[in-house]
C-alpha positions in Angstrom: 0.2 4.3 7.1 -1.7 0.9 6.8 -4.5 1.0 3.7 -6.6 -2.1 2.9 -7.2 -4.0 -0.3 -9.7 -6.1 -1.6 -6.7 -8.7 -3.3 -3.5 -8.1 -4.4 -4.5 -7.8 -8.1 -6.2 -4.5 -6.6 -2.2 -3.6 -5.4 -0.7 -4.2 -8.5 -3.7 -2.4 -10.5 -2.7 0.6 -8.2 1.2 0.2 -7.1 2.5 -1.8 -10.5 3.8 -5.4 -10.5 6.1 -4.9 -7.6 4.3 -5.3 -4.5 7.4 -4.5 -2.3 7.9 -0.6 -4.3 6.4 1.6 -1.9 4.1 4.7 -4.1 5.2 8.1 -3.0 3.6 10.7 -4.7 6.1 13.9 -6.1 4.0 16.4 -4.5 4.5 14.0 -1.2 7.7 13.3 -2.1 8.4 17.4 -2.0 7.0 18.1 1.4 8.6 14.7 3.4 11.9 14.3 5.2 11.8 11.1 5.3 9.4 8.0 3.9 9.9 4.2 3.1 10.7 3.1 -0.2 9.6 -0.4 0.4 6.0 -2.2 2.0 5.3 -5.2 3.6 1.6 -6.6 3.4 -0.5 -8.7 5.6 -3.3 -10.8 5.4 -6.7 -9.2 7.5 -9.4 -11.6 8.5 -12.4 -10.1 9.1 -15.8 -11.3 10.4 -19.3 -9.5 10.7 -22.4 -11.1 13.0 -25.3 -10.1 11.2 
C-alpha cells in the first residue's frame, strides 16, 4: 500500500510518534493472513506546469 503525506508531523498526528510502527486496523487485522508490522517512508517530489 503506498499513501501520501503532506509532512511527517501529518504521520505522527495519524500513526503516533514511531514512524517505523506500521497501523493495522483490528477489523483489518481479523480478516488478513498476513501484513507488515513495520513501514519505510520516502521522500516524493512533485512538480505541476501551470
Amino acid at each position: 500500500m503506498v499513501t501520501l503525506w503532506e509532512s511527517p508531523e501529518a504521520i505522527r498526528d495519524f500513526a503516533g510518534p514511531d514512524l517505523t510502527a506500521a497501523v493495522v486496523e483490528p477489523e483489518a487485522r481479523a480478516v488478513l493472513i498476513d501484513y507488515d508490522t513495520t513501514v519505510t517512508h520516502h521522500t516524493v517530489v512533485a512538480t505541476a506546469d501551470g
